[in-house]
C-alpha positions as CSV (number, residue, x, y, z in Angstrom):
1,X,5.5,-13.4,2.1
2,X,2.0,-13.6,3.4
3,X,-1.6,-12.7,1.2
4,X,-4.2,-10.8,3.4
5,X,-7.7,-9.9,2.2
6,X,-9.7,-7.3,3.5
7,X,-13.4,-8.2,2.9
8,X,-16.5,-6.2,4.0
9,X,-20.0,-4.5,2.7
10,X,-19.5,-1.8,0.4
11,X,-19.0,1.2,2.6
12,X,-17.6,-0.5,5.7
13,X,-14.4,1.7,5.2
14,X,-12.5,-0.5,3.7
15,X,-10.7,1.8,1.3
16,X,-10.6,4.0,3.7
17,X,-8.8,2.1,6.1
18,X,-6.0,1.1,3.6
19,X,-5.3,4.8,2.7
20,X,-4.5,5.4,5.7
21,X,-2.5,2.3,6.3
22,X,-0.2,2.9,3.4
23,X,-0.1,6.9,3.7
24,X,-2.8,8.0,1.1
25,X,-5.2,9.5,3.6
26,X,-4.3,10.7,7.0
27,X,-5.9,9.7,10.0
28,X,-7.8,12.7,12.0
29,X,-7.5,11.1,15.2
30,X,-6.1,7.6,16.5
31,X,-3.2,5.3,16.3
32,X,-2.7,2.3,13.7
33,X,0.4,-0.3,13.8
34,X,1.5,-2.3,10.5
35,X,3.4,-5.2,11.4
36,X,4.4,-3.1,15.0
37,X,5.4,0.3,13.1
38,X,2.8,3.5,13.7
39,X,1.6,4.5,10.7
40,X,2.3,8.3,12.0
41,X,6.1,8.0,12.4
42,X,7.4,4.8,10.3
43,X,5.6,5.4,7.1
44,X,9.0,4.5,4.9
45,X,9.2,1.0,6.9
46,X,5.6,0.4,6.2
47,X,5.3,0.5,2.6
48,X,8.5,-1.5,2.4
49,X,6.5,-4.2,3.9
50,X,3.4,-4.0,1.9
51,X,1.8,-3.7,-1.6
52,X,-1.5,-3.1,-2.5
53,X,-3.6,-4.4,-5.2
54,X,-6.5,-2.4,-6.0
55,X,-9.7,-3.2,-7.5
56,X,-9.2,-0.7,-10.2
57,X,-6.0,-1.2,-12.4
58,X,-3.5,0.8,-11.3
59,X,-1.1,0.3,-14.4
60,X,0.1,2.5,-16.7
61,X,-1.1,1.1,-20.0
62,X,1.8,2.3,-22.2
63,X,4.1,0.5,-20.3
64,X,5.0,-2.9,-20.7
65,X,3.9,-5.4,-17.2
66,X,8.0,-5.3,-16.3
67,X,8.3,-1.2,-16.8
68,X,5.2,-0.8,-14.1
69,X,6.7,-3.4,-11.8
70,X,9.8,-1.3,-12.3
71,X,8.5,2.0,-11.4
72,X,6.4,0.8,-8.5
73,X,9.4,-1.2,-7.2
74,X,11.4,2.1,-7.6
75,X,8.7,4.5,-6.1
76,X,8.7,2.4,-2.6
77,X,12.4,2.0,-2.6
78,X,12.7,-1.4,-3.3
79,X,16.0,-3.1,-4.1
80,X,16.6,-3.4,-7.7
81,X,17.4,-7.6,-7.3
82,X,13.7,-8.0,-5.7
């Protein structure tokens, strides 16, 4: 696997760009590839390429570390053996 940061002054777009790269936020105009799929029509193929850590937790504190790997895993379709 590979580690990317995505560094800039606060309100470069940042945040905004990765919403839109991973499907939380859609793009009013323009195109945008992720590893050669469009984010418009290959969404599914995208996020099983990429994670995202955010700056804020985004765990569900009343369940164990292993439980919210779990239901991330499960929520972007990820093999059970990963």
């Amino acid at each position: 696997g590979e580690l990317f940061g995505f560094l800039g002054p606060n309100g470069a777009g940042k945040t905004t760009t990765i919403q839109m790269l991973i499907g939380l936020l859609k793009p009013t105009d323009g195109t945008a590839l992720v590893n050669g799929y469009d984010i418009h029509e290959d969404l599914p193929n995208i996020k099983e390429l990429i994670g995202v850590c955010p700056q804020e937790p985004a765990v569900f504190k009343h369940l164990s570390g292993k439980e919210n790997i779990a239901l991330f895993g499960n929520l972007h379709l990820m093999p059970k053996d990963e």
